[in-house]
KOLBALUM-215618 format. One line per field, with one value per residue (C-alpha): x, y, z; residue number from 1; residue in three letters. Coordinates in steps of 0.05 Angstrom, whole numbers, m for minus. Layout:
c1: X ...
c2: Y ...
c3: Z ...
num: NUM ...
residu: Ala ...
END
This chain:
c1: 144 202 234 227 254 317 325 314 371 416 409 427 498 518 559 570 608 548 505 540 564 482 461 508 477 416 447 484 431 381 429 435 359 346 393 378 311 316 366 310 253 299 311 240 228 297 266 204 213 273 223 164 204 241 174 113 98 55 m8 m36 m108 m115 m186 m214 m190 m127 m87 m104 m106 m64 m102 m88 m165 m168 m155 m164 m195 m160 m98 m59 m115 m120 m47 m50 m116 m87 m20 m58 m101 m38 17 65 60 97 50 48 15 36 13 34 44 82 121 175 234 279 350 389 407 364 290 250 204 195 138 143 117 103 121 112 191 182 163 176 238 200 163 216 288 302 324 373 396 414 491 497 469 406 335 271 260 203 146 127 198 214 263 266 311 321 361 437 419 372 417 477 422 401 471 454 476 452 441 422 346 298 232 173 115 64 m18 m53 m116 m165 m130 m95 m31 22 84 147 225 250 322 360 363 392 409 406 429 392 432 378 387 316 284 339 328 254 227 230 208 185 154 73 47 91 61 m11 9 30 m17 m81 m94 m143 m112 m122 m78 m64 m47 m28 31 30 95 78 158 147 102 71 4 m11 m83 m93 m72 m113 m169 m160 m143 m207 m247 m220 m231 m296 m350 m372 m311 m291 m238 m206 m137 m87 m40 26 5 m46 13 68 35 102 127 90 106 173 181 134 182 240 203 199 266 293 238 268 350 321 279 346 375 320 321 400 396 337 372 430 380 361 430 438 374 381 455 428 366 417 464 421 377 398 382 312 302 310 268 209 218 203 138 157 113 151 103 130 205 183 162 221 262 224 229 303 301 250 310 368 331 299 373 382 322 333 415 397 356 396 449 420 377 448 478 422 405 472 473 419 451 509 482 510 535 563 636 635 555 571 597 531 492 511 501 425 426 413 437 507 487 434 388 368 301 289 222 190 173 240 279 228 199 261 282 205 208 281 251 188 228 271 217 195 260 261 199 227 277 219 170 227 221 155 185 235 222 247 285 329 332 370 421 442 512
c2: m944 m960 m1003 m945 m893 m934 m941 m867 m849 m899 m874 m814 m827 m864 m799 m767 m711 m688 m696 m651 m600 m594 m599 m546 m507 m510 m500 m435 m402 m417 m388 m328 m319 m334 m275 m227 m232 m219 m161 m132 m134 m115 m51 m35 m41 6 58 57 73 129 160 162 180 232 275 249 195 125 170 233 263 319 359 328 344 374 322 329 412 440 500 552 541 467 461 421 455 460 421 421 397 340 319 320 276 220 227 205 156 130 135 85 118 183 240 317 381 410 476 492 549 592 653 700 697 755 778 835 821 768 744 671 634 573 526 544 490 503 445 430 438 392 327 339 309 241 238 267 260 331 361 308 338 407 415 480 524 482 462 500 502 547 545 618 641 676 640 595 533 534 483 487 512 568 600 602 637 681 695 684 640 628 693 727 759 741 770 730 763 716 704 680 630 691 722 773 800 757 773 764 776 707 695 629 586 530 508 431 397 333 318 343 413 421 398 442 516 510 476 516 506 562 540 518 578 628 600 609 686 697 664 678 607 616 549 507 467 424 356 320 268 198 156 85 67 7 m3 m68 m54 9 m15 m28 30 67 43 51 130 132 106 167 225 264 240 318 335 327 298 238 196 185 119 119 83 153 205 171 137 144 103 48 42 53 m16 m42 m21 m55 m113 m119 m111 m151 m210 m202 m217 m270 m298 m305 m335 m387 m408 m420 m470 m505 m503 m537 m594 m599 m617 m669 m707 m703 m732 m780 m799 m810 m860 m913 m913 m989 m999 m968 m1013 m1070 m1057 m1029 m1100 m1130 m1101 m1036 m972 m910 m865 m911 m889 m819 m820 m845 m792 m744 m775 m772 m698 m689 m720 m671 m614 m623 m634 m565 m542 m561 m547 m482 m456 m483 m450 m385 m388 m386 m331 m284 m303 m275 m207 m190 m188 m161 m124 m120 m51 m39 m7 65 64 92 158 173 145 193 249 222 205 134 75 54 m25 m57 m118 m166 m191 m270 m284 m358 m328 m292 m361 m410 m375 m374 m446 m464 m432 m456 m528 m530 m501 m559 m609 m563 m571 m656 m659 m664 m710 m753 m736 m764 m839 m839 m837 m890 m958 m1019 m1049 m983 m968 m1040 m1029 m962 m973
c3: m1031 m983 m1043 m1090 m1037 m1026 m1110 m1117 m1060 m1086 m1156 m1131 m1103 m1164 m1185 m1116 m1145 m1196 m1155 m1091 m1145 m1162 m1080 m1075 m1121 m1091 m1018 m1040 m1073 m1016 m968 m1015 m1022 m948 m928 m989 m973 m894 m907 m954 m912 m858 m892 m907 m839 m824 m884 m859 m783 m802 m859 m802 m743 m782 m787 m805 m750 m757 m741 m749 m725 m770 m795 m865 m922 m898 m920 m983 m984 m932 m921 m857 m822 m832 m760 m706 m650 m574 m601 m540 m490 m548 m541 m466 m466 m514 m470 m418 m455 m484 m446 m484 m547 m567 m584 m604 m625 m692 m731 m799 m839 m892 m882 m912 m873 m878 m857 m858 m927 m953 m954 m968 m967 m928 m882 m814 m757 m692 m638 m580 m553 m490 m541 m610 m595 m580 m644 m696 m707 m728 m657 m656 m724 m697 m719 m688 m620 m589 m607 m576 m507 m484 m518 m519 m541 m598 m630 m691 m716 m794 m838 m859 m930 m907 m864 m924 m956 m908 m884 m814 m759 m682 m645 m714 m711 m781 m793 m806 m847 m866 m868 m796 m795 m810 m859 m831 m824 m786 m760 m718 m706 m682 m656 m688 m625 m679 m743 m760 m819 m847 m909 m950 m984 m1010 m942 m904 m939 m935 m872 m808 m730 m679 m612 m622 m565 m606 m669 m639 m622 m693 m735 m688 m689 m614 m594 m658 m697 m755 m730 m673 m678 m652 m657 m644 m653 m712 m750 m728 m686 m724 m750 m677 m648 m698 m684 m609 m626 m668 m608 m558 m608 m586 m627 m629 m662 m742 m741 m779 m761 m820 m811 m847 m915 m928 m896 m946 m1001 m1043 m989 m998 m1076 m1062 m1040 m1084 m1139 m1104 m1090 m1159 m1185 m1126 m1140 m1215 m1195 m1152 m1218 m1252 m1199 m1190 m1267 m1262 m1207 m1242 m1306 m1263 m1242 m1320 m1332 m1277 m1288 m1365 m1360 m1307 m1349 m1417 m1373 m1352 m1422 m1428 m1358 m1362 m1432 m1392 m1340 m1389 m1424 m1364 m1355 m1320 m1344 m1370 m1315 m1256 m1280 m1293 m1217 m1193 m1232 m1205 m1128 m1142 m1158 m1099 m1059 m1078 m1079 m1010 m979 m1012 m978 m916 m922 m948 m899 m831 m868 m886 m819 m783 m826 m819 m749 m728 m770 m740 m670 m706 m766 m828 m866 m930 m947 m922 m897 m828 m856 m892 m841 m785 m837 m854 m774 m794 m758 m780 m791 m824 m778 m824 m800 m792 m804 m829 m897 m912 m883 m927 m985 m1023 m1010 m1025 m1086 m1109 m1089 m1144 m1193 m1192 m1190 m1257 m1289 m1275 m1311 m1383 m1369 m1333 m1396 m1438 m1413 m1449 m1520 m1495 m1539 m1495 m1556 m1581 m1509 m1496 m1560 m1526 m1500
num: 1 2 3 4 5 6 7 8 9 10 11 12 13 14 15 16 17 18 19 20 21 22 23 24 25 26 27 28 29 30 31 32 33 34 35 36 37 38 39 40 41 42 43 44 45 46 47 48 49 50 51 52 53 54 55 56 57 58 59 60 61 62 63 64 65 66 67 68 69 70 71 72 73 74 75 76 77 78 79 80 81 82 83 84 85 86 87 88 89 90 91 92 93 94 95 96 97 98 99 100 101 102 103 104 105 106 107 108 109 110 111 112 113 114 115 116 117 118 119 120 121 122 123 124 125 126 127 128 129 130 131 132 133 134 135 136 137 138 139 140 141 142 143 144 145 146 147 148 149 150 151 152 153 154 155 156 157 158 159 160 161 162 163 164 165 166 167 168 169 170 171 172 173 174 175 176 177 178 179 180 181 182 183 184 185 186 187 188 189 190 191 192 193 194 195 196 197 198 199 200 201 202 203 204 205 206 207 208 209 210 211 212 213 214 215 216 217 218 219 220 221 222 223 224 225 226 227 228 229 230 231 232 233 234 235 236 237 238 239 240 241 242 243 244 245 246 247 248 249 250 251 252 253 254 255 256 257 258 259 260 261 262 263 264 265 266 267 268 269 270 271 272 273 274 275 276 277 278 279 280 281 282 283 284 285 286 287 288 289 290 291 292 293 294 295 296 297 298 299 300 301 302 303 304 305 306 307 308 309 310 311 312 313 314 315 316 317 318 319 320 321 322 323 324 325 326 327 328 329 330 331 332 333 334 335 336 337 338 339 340 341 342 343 344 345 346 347 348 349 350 351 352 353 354 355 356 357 358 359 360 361 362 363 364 365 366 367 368 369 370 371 372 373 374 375 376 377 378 379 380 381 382 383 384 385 386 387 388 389 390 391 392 393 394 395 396 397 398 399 400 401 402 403 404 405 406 407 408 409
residu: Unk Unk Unk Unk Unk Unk Unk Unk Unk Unk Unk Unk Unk Unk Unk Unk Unk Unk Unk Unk Unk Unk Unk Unk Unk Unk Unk Unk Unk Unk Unk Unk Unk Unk Unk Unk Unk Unk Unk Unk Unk Unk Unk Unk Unk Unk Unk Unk Unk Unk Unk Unk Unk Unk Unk Unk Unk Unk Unk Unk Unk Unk Unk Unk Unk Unk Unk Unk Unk Unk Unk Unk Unk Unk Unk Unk Unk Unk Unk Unk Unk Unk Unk Unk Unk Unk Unk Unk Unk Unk Unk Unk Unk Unk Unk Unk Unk Unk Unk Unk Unk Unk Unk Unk Unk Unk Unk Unk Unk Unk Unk Unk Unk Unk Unk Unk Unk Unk Unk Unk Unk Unk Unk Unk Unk Unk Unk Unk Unk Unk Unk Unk Unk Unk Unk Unk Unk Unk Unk Unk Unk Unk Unk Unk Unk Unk Unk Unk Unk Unk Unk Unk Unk Unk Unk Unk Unk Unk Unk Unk Unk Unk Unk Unk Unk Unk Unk Unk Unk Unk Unk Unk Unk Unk Unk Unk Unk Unk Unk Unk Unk Unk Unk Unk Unk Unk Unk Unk Unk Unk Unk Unk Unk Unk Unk Unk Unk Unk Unk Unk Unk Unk Unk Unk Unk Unk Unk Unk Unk Unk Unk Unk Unk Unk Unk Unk Unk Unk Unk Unk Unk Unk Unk Unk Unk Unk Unk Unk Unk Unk Unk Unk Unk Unk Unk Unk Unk Unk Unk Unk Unk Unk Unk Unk Unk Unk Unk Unk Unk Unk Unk Unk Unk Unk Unk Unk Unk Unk Unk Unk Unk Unk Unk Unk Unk Unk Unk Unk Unk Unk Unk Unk Unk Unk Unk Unk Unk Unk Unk Unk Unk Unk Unk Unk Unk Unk Unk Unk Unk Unk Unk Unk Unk Unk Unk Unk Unk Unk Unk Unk Unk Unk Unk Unk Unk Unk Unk Unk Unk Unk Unk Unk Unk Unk Unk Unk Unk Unk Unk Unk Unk Unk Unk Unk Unk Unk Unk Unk Unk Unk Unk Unk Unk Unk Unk Unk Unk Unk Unk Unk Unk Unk Unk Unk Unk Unk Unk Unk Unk Unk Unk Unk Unk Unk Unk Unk Unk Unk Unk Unk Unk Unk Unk Unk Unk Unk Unk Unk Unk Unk Unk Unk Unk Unk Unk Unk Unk Unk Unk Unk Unk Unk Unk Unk Unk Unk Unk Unk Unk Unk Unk Unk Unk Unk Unk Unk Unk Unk Unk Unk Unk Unk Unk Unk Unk Unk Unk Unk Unk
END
């Protein structure tokens, strides 16, 4: 085996230049993959946090079936002493009290209608992004005032700005009438006009007031800041809600199941550019080994004449490729290992990103994320592809006749 080794490597560097030009091939495109595919998952990971910690959370204990219905008394009972029980239970994790419900809003001179939340002002800030959006007068403070924070595009169609009074006029947890003149403590401005004219946020005591909610909610918030450990912690959160109570804890895949095939989609597309990418370089290898396999067709006559077996050259042809394309493996990912290693100290953004992402309040840079499947799966992959590609050139040697073979020149 050593004697066949040695053969095989020397082989090899009979055209340097082919075969560096083909190594190189292999190196780039590893590198390529081995940082494409870090930045990617990265992202997800960037996406996923900013779609979470925007509003939803990682967890949420809501009643059943109000996930799926949203309906005003599909509450959870004594939401605050709730929060404050799995604040102390878990005091690493970011957690609070919601309510939700629907209202129309009316100014002087215009009226609509939009969801109104009540928070909890003293941690909503530690389990959503959106006070950090407010572009204009302050987020909530007390939470028995009457005041209110709207979006950008509500209050262009309201006409309103901070200090102006709406009306809300809505339907409380029993039915009844609800209503309330707030004061516009703020108006915050996430990028997104839909989200902005019809999402609002009034304090959760002044939301109990209003909608005669006796102290209920609709779901309490937990933040675990990434998503690794969620299974965990759900489970844990599962464990400390009262077994007398019916209640049921949502992680992030049930909140935002468009989420999830989100990146399945890209996943696809991306795995698709990387197919094509893949096939090149073995196509590349095709080339090399075919060529190589064509050049020494009097040499391999001889040897056949002499008793050598078409399989044994077929393996050594394929050693050779094994060879190349494991220098590109291993070249490949040192090289993408090193690239990726430092963006993600350094982060990487694209032409213009920062401007958008302080409007989204995103960060500015992207962290790729160095993990041993994104560094090796591509280079893994690229690697069997070319040991694919050298096996018609290898498969050819057993259609070689020892006498034509010996009058090729």
């Amino acid at each position: 085996m050593n004697l066949v080794l040695r053969l095989a490597w020397r082989n090899l560097w009979r055209q340097p230049r082919r075969t560096w030009l083909t190594t190189g091939a292999m190196v780039f495109s590893n590198t390529l993959l081995v940082f494409m595919i870090s930045l990617q998952f990265g992202m997800y990971g960037l996406m996923i946090n900013n779609t979470l910690q925007a509003y939803t959370g990682h967890l949420q204990i809501q009643a059943p079936g109000y996930i799926d219905d949203q309906k005003m008394r599909q509450t959870v009972a004594d939401i605050l002493p709730l929060a404050e029980r799995l604040r102390a239970e878990f005091p690493e994790q970011s957690i609070a009290a919601r309510a939700t419900g629907f209202a129309l809003v009316s100014s002087a001179d215009r009226s609509y209608g939009v969801a109104v939340v009540g928070v909890e002002p003293g941690y909503e800030s530690r389990v959503s992004t959106l006070p950090g959006l407010v572009s204009s007068g302050r987020f909530l403070e007390d939470n028995d005032a009457a005041e209110i924070v709207i979006g950008a595009a509500l209050a262009r169609i309201l006409r309103v700005d901070v200090g102006d009074e709406l009306t809300l006029l809505g339907s409380g947890k029993d039915g009844s009438f609800a209503a309330a003149v707030v004061i516009i403590a703020g108006i915050f401005d996430s990028g997104l006009p839909d989200f902005d004219r019809s999402f609002t946020e009034i304090p959760l005591g002044l939301f109990d007031d209003v909608f005669y909610m006796n102290g209920s909610g609709h779901h309490v918030v937990i933040n675990n800041g990434g998503i690794s450990g969620v299974a965990d912690l759900k489970t844990r959160v599962e464990a400390t809600v009262p077994p007398g109570e019916e209640l049921v804890v949502h992680d992030w895949d049930a909140l935002q199941p468009g989420l999830q095939q989100t990146i399945k989609a890209d996943i696809s597309s991306a795995f698709f550019m990387y197919g094509i990418l893949v096939i090149l370089v073995a196509f590349s290898v095709l080339n090399t080994q075919l060529m190589s396999v064509l050049e020494r067709t009097h040499e391999f006559g001889i040897v056949m004449s002499l008793g050598l077996t078409p399989g044994r050259l077929g393996r050594l042809v394929l050693l050779e490729t094994a060879i190349m394309g494991f220098m590109g493996l291993v070249l490949g990912a040192i090289l993408g290992g090193l690239v990726t290693w430092w963006l993600s100290f350094n982060g990487f953004a694209y032409p213009g990103m920062e401007e958008m992402a302080s409007r989204f309040n995103l960060p500015a840079r992207f962290y790729p994320e160095v993990t041993l499947i994104s560094l090796l799966s591509g280079p893994v992959v690229v690697f069997l592809f070319t040991l694919l590609a050298a096996l018609y050139p290898a498969l050819r040697l057993h259609k070689l006749h020892p006498v034509e073979a010996m009058r090729a020149v």
